[in-house]
Z-matrix of the N, CA and C atoms (Angstrom, degrees):
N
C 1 1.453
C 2 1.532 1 109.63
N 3 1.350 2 120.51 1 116.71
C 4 1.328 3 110.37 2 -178.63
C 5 1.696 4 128.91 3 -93.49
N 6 1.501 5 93.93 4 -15.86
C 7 1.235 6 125.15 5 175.49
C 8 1.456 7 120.92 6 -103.48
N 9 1.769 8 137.21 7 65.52
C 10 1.206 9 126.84 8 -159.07
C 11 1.544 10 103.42 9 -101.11
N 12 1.538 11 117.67 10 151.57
C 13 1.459 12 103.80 11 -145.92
C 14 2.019 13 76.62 12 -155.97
N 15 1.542 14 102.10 13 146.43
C 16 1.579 15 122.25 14 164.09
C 17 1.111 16 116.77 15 -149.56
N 18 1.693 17 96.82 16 136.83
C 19 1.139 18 108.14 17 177.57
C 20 1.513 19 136.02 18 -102.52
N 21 1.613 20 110.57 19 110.29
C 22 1.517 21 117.78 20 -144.30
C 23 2.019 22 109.02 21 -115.20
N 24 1.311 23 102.38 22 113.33
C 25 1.993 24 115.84 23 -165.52
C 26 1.304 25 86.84 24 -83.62
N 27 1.280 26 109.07 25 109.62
C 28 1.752 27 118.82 26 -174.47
C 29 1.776 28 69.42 27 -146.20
N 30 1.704 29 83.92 28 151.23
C 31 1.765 30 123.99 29 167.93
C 32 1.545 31 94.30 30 -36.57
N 33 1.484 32 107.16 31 135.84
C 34 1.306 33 98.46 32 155.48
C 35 1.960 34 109.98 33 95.26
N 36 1.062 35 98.81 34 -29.08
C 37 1.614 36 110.58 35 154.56
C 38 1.239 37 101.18 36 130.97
N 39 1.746 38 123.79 37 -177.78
C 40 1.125 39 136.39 38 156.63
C 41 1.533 40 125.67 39 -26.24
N 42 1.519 41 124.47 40 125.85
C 43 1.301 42 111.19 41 169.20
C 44 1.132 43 111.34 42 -136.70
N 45 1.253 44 114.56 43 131.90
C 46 1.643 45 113.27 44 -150.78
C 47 2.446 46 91.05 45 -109.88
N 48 1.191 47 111.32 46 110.28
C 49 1.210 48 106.06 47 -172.31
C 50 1.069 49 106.43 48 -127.49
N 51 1.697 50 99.61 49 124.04
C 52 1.928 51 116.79 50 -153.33
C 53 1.644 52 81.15 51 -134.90
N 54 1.742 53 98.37 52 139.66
C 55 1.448 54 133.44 53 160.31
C 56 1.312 55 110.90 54 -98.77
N 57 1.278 56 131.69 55 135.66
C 58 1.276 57 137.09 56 141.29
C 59 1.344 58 115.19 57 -73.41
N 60 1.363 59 114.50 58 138.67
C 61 1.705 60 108.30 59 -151.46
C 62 1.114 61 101.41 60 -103.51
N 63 1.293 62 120.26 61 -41.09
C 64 1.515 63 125.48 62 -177.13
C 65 1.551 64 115.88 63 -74.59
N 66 1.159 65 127.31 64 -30.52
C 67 1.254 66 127.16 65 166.17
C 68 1.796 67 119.34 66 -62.04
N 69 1.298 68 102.29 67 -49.15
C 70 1.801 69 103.66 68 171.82
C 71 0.973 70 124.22 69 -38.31
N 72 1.803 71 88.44 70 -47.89
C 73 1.930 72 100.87 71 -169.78
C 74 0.854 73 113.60 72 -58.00
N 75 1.399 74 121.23 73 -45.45
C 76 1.584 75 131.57 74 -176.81
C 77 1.124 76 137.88 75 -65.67
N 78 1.975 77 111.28 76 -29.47
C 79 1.145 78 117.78 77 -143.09
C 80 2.238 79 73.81 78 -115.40
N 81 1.163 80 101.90 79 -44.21
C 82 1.883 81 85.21 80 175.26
C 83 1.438 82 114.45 81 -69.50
N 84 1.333 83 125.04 82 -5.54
C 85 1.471 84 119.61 83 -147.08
C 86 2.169 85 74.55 84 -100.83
N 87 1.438 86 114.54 85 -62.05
C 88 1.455 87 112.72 86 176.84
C 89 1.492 88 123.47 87 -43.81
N 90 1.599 89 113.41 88 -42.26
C 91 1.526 90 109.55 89 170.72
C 92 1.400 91 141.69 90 -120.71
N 93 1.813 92 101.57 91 28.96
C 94 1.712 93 127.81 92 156.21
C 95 1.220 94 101.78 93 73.18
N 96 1.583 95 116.03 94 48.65
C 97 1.571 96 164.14 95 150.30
C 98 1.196 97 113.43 96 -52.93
N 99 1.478 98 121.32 97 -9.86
C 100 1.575 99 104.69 98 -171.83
C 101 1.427 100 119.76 99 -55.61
N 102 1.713 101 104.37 100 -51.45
C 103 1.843 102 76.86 101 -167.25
C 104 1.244 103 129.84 102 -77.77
N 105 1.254 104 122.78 103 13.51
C 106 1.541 105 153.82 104 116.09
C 107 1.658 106 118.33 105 0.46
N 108 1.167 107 97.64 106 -92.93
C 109 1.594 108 126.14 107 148.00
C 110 1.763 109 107.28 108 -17.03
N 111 1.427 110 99.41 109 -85.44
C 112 1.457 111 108.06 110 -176.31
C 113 1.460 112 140.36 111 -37.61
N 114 1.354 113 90.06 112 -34.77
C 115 1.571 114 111.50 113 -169.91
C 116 1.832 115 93.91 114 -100.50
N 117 1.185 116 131.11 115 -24.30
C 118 1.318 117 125.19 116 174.39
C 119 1.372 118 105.84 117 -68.34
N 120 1.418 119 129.62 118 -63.94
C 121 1.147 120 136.07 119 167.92
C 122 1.139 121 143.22 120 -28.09
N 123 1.595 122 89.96 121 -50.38
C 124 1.895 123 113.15 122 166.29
C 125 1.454 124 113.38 123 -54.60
N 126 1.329 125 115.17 124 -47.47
C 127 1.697 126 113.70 125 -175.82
C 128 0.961 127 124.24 126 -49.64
N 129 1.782 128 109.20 127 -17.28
C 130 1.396 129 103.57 128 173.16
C 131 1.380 130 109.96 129 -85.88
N 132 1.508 131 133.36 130 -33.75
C 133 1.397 132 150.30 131 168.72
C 134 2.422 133 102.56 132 -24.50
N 135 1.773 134 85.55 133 -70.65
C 136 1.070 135 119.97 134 -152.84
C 137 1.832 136 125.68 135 -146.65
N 138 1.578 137 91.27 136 80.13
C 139 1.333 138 84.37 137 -175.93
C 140 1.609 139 115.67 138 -108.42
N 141 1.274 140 144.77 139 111.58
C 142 1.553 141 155.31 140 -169.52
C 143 1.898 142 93.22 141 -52.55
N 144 1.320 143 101.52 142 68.16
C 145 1.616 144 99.71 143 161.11
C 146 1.593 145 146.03 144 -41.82
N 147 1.523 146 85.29 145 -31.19
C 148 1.566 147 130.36 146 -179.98
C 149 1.925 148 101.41 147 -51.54
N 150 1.354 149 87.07 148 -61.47
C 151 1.393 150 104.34 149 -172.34
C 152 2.124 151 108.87 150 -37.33
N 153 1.155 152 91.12 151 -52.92
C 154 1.723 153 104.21 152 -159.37
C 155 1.476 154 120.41 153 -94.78
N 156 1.441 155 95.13 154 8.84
C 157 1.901 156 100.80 155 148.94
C 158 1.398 157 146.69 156 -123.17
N 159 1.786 158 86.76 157 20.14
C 160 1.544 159 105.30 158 174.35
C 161 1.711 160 90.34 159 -137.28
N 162 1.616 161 109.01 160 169.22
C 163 1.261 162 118.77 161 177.02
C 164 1.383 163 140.05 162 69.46
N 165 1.462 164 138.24 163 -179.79
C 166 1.465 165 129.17 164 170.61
C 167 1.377 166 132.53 165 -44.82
N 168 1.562 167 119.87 166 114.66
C 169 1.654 168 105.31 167 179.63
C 170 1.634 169 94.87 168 -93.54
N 171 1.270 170 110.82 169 169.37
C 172 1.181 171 102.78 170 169.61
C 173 1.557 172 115.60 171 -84.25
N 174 1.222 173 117.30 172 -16.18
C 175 1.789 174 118.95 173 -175.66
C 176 1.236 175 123.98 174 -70.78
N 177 1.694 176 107.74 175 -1.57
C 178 1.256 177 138.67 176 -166.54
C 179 1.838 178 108.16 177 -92.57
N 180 1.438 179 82.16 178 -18.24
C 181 2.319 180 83.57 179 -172.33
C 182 1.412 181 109.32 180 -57.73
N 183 0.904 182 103.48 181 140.60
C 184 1.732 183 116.49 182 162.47
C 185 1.061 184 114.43 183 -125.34
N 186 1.567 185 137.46 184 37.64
C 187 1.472 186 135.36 185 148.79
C 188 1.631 187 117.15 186 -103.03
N 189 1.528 188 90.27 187 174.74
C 190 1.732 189 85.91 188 173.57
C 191 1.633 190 117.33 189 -115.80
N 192 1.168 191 117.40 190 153.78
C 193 1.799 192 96.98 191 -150.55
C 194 1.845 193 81.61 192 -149.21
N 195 0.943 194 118.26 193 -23.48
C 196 1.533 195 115.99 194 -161.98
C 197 1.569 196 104.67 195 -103.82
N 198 1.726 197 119.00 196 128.29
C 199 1.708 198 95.87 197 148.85
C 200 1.483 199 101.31 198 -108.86
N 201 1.569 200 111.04 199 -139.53
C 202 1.206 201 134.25 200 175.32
C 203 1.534 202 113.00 201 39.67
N 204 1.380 203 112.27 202 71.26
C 205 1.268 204 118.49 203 -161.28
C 206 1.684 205 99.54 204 -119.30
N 207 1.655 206 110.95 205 113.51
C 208 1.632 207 119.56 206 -168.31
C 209 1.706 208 108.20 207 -75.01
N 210 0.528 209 133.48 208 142.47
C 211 1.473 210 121.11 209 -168.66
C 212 1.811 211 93.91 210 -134.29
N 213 1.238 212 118.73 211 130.08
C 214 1.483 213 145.84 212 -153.67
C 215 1.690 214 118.78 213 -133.11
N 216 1.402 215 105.91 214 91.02
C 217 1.864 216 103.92 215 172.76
C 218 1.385 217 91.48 216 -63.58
N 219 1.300 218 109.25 217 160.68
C 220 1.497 219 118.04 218 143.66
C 221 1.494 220 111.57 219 79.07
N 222 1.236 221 132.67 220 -5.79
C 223 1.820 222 142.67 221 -157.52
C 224 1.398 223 93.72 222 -67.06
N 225 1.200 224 116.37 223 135.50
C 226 1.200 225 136.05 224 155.96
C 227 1.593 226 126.15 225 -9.36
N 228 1.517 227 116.97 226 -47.00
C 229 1.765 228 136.08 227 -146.23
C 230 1.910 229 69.52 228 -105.30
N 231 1.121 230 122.75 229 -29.26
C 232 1.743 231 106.30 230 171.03
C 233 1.019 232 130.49 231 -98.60
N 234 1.292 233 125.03 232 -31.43
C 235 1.903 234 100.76 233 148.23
C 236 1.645 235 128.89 234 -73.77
N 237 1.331 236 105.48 235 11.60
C 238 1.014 237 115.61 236 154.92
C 239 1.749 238 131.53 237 -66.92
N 240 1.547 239 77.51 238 -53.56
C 241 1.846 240 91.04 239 171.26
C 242 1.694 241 102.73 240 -74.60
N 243 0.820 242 130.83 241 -21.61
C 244 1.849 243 133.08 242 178.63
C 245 1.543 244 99.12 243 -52.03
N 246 1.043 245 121.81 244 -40.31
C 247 1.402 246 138.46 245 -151.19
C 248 1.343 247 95.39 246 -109.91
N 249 1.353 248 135.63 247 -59.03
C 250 1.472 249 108.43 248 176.59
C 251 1.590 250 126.23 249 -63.89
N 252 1.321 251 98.54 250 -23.38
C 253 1.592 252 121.63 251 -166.53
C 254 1.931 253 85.61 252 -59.35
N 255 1.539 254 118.47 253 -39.87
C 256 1.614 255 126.82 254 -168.17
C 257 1.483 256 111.72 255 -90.27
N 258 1.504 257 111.47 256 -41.88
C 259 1.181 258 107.75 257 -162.41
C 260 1.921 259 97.30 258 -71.52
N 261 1.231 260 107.55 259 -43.91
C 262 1.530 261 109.27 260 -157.18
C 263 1.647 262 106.71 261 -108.15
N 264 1.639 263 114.53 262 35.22
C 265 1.233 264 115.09 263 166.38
C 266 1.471 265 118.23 264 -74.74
N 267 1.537 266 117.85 265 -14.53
C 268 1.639 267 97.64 266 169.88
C 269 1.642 268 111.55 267 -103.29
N 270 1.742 269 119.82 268 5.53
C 271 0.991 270 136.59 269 -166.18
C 272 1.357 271 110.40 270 -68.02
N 273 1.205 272 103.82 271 -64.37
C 274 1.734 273 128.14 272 -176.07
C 275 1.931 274 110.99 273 -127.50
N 276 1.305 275 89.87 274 150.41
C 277 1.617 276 112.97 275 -173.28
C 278 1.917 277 104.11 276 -70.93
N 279 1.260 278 117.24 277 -44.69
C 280 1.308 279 122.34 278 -155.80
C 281 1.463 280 111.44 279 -126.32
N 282 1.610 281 121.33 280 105.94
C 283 1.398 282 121.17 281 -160.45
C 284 1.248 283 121.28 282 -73.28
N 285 1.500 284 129.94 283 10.32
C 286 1.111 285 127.76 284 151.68
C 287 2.005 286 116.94 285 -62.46
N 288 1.612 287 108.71 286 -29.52
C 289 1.431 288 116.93 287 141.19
C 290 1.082 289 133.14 288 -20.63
N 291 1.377 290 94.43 289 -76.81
C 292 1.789 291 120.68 290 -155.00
C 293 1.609 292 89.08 291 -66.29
N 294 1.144 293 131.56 292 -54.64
C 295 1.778 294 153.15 293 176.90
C 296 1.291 295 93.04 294 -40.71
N 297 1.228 296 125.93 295 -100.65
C 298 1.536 297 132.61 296 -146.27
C 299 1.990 298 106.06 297 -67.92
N 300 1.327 299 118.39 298 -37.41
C 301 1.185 300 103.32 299 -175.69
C 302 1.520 301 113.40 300 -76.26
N 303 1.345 302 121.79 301 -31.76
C 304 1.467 303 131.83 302 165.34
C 305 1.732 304 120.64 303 -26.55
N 306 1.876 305 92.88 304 -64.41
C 307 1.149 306 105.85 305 170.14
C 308 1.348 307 128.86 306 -51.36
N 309 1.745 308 106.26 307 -59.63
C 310 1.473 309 96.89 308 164.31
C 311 1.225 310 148.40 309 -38.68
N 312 1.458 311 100.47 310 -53.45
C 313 1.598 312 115.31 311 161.65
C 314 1.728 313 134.46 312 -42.07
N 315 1.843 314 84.65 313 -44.60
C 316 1.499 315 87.76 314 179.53
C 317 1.303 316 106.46 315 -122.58
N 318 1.069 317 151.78 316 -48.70
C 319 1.691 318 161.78 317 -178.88
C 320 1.977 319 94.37 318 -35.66
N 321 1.645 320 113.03 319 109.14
C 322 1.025 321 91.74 320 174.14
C 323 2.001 322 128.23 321 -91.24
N 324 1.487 323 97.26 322 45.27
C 325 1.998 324 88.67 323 -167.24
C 326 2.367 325 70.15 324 -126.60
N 327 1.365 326 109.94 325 -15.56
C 328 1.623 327 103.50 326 178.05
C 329 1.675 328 121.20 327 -49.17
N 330 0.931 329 134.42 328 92.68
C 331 1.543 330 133.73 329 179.53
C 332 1.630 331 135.81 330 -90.65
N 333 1.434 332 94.10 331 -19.01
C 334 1.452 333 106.89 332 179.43
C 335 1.616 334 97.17 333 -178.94
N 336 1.624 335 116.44 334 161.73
C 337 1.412 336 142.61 335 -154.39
C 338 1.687 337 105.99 336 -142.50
N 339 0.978 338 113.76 337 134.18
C 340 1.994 339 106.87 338 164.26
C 341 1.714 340 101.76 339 56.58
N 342 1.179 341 101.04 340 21.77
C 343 2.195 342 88.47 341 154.98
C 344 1.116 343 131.55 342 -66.57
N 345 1.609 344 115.64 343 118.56
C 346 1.459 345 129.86 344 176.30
C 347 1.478 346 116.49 345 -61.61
N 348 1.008 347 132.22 346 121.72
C 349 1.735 348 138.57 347 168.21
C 350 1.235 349 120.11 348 -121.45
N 351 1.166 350 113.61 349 163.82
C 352 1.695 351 119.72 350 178.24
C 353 1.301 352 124.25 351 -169.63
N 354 1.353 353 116.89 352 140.41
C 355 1.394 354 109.09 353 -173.20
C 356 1.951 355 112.39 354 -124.55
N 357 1.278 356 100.24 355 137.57
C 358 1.457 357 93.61 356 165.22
C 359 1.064 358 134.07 357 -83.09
N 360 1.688 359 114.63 358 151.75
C 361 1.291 360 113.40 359 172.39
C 362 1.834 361 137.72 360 -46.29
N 363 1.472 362 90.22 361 -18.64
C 364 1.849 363 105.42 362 -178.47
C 365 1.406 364 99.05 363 -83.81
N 366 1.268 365 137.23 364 0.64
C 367 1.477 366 115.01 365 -145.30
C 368 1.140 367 101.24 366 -131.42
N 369 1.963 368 127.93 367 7.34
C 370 1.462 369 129.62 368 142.76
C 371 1.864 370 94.94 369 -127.03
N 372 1.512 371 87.09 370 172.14
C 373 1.047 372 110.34 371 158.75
C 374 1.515 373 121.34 372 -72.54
N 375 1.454 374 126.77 373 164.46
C 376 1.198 375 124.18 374 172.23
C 377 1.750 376 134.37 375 59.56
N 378 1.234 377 106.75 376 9.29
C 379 1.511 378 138.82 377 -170.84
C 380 1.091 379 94.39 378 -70.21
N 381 1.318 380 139.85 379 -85.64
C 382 1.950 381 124.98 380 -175.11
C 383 1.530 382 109.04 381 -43.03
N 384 1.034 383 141.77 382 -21.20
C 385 1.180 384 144.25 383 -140.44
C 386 1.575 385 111.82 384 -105.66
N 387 1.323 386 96.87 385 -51.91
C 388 1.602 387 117.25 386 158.54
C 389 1.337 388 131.80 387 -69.56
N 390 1.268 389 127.87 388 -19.72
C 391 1.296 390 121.86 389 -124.33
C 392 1.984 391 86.37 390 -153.19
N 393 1.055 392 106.26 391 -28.14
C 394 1.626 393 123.87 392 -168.96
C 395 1.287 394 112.92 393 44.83
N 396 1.251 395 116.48 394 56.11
C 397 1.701 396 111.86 395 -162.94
C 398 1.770 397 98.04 396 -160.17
N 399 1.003 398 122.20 397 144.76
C 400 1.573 399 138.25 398 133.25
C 401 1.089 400 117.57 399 -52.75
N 402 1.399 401 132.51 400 -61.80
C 403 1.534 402 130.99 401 -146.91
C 404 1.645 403 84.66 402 -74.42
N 405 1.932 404 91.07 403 -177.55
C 406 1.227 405 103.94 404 -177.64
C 407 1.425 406 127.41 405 -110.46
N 408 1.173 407 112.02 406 168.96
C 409 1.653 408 117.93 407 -141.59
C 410 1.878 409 107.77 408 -88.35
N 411 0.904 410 159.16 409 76.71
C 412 1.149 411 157.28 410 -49.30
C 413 2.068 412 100.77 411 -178.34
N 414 0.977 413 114.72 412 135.14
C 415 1.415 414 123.80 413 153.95
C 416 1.536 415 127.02 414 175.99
N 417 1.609 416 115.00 415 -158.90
C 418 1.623 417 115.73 416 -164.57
C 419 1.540 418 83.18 417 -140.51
N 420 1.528 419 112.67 418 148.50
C 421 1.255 420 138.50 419 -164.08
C 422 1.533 421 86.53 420 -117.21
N 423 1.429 422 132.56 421 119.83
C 424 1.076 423 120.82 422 -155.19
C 425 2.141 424 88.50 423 -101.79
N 426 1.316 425 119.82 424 -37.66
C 427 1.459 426 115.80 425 172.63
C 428 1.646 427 107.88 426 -130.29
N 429 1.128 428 128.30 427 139.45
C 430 1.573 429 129.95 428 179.28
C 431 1.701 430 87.74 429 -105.86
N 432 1.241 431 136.40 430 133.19
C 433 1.294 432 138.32 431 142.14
C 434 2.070 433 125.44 432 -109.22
N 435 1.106 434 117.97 433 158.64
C 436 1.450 435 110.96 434 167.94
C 437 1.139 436 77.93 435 -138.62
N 438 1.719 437 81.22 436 135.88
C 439 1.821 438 122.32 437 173.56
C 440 1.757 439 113.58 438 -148.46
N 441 0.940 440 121.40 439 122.48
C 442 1.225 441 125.42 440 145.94
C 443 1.860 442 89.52 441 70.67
N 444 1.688 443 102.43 442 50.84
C 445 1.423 444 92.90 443 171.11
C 446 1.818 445 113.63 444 67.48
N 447 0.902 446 104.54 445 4.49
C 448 1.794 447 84.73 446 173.62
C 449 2.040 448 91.08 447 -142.96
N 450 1.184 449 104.55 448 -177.92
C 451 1.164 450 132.80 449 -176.62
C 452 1.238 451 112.67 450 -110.09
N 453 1.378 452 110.41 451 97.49
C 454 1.900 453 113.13 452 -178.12
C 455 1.520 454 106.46 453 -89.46
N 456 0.923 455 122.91 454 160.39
C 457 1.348 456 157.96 455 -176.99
C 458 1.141 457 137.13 456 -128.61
N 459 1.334 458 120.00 457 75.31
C 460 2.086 459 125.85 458 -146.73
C 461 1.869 460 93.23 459 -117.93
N 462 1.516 461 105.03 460 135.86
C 463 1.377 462 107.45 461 166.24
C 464 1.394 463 91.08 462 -118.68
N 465 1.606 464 106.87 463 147.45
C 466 1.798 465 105.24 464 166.90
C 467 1.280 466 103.76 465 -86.85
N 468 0.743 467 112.17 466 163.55
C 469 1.490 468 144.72 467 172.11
C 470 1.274 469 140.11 468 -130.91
N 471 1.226 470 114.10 469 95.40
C 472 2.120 471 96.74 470 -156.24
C 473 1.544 472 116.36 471 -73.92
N 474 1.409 473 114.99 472 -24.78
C 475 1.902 474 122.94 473 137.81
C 476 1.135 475 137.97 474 -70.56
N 477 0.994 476 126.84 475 38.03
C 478 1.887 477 113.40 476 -148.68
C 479 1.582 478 104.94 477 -68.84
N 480 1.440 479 120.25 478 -42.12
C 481 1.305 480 119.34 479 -173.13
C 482 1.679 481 101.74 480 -52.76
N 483 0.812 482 113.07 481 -39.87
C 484 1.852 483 114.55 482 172.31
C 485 1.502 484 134.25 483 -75.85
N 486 1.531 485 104.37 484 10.25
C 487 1.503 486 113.82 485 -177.16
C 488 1.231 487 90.50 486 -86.22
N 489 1.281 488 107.66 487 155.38
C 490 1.499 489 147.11 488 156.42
C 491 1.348 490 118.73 489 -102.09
N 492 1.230 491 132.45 490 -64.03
C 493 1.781 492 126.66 491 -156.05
C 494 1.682 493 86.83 492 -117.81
N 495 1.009 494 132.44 493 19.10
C 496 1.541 495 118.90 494 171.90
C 497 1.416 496 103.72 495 -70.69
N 498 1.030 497 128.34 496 -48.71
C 499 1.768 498 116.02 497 -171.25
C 500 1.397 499 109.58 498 -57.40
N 501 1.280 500 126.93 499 -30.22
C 502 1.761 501 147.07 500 176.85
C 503 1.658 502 80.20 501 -55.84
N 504 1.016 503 121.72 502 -96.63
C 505 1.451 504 146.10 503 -147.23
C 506 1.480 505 99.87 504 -40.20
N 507 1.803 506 128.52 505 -65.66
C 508 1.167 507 124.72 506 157.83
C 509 1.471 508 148.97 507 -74.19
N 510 1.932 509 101.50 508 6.32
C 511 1.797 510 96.31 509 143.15
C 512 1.348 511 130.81 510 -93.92
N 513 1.551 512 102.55 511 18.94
C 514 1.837 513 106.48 512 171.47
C 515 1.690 514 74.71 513 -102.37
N 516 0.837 515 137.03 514 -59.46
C 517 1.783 516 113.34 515 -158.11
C 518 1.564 517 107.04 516 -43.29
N 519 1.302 518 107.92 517 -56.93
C 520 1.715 519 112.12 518 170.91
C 521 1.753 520 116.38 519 -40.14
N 522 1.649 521 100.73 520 -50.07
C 523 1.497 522 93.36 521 172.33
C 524 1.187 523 121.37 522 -53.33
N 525 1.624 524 114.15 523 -46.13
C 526 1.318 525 119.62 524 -161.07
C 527 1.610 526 99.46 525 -54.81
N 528 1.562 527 97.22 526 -71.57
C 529 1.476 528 100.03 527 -154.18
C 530 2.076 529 105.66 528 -55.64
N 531 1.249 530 115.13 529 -23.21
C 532 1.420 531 99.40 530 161.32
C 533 1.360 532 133.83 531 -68.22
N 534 1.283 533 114.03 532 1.35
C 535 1.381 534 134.92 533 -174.91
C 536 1.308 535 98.70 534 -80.06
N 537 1.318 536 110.82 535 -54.92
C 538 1.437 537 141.59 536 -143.24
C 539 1.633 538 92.93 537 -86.79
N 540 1.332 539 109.46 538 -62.32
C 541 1.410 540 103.47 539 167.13
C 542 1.002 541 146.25 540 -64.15
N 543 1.531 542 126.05 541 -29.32
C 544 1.432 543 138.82 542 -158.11
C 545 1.613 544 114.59 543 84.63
N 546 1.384 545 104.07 544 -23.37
C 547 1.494 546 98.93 545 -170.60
C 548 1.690 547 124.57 546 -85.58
N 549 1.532 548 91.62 547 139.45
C 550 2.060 549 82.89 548 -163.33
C 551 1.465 550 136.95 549 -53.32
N 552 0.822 551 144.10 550 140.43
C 553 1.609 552 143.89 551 -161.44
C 554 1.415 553 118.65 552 -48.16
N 555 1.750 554 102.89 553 -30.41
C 556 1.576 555 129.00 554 -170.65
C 557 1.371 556 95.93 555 -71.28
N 558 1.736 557 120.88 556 -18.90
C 559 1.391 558 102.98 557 176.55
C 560 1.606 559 115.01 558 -96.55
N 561 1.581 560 112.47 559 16.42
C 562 2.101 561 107.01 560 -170.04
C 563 1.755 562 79.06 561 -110.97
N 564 1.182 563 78.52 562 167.52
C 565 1.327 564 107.42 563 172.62
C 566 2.006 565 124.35 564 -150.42
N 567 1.365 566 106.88 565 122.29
C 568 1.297 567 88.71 566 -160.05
C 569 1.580 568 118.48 567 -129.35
N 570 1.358 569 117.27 568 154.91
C 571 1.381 570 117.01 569 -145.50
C 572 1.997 571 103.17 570 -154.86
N 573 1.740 572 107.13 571 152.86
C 574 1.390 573 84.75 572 178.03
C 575 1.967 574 76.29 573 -155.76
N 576 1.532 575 108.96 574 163.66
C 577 1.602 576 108.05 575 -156.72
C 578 1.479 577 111.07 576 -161.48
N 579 0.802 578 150.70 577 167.62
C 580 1.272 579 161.87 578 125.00
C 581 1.662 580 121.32 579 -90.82
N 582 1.574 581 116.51 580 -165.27
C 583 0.888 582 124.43 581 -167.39
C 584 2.280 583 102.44 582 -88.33
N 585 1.177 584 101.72 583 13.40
C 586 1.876 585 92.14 584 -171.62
C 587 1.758 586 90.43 585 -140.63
N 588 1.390 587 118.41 586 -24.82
C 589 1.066 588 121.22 587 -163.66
C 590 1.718 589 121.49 588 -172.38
N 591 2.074 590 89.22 589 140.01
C 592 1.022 591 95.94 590 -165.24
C 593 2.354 592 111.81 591 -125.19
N 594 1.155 593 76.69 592 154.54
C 595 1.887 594 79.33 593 -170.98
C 596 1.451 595 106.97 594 -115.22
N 597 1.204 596 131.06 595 98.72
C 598 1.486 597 148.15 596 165.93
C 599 1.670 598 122.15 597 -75.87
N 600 1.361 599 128.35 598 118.67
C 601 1.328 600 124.27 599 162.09
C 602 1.890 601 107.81 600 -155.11
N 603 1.270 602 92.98 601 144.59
C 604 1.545 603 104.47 602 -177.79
C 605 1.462 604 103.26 603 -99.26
N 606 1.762 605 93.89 604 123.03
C 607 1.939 606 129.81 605 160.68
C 608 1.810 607 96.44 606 -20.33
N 609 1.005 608 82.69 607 146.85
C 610 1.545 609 100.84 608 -177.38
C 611 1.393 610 125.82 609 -167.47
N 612 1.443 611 117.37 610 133.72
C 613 1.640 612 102.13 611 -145.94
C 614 2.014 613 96.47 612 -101.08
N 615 1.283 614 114.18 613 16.21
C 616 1.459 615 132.58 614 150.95
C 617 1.834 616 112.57 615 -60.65
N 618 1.299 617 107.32 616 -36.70
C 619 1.280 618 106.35 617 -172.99
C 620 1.419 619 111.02 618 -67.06
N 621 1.758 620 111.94 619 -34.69
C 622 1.737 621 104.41 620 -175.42
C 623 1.367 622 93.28 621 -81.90
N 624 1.332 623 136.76 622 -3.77
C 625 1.838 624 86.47 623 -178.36
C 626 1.427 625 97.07 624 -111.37
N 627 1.552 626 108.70 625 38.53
C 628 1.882 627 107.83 626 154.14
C 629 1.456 628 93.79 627 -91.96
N 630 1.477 629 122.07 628 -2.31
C 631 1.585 630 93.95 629 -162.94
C 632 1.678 631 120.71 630 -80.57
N 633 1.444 632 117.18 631 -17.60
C 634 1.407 633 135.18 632 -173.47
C 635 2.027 634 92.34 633 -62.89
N 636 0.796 635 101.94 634 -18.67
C 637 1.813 636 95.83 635 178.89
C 638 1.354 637 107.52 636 -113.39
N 639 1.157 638 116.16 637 20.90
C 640 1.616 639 106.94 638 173.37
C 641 1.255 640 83.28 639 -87.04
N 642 1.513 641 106.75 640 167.06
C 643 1.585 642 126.57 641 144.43
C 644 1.456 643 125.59 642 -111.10
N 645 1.384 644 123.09 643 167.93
C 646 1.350 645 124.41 644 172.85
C 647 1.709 646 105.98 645 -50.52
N 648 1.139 647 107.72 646 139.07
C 649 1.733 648 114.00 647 -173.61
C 650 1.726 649 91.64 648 -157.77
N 651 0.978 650 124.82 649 9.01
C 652 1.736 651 110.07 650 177.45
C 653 1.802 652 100.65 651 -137.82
């Protein structure tokens, strides 16, 4: 099976989260990716369901937490979506669809779609404070890519030039899944795009200690 795929009833609807198998293998096994690997794999083993129908999602932030944000006509991860947005318009109903499975299928740095993450409250500082919650901090990685040695992290966006709190939203995915992995932040890289344009900035562990001055905003 090269395409292994689950289907997981989390808040917020269906999320159907498919690995390409042969690409993982390859692409963690070439750049010392395992616990990468491990933790992708595992979700199918064992995924804490519990977690992702109560409490904070991250898609939910309404602060701003990120600067230095590269902004990209023409990037790669968007004529990418040009092409799924075409190829798989009679495929699927909802072009966050047509986007992420495209890629997988064909994009060869695409490795996985709809990854579940989560973070605990012990595992930053300032977590009740921000967040007004106990439970744990919860979301979906809408594309995982490896490029150029690091581990990207792309949400589409069918506005992106008009987001506001998206960079917030996908440097907790970066946190998470380094949480999740063990592996250091210096190795994600994170990004969110549409079909004309794309917004790039690298995780940075400057960003949590703006978080003690956020306030509740979601």
């Amino acid at each position: 099976m090269v395409i292994k795929q689950l289907f997981l009833k989390h808040k917020g609807g269906l999320y159907t989260y498919r690995v390409h198998n042969k690409k993982l293998d390859s692409y963690c096994k070439e750049n010392g990716f395992n616990p990468l690997y491990n933790y992708l794999q595992g979700i199918f083993n064992e995924c804490p369901n519990e977690y992702f129908n109560t409490g904070p999602r991250s898609s939910t932030l309404k602060f701003k937490l990120v600067d230095d944000l590269i902004e990209v006509q023409g990037h790669e991860v968007s004529l990418l979506a040009r092409y799924g947005l075409d190829n798989n318009q009679f495929r699927f109903n909802d072009n966050h669809s047509k986007v992420q499975v495209f890629m997988l299928e064909n994009d060869k740095n695409t490795i996985a779609m709809e990854v579940p993450i989560w973070l605990y409250p012990n595992e930053i500082g300032c977590y009740e404070s921000v967040f007004r919650s106990k439970e744990v901090l919860t979301g979906h990685i809408d594309l995982l890519r490896i490029d150029d040695d690091k581990i990207w992290i792309w949400d589409y966006k069918p506005n992106a030039n008009k987001e506001k709190y998206a960079p917030t939203q996908i440097f907790f995915y970066a946190l998470m899944l380094s949480k999740r992995t063990g592996l250091d932040l210096s190795k994600f890289r994170c990004g969110y795009f549409d079909s004309n344009y794309a917004f790039l900035f690298k995780p940075q562990d400057k960003f949590l200690e703006r978080l003690s001055k956020q306030k509740r905003l979601f």
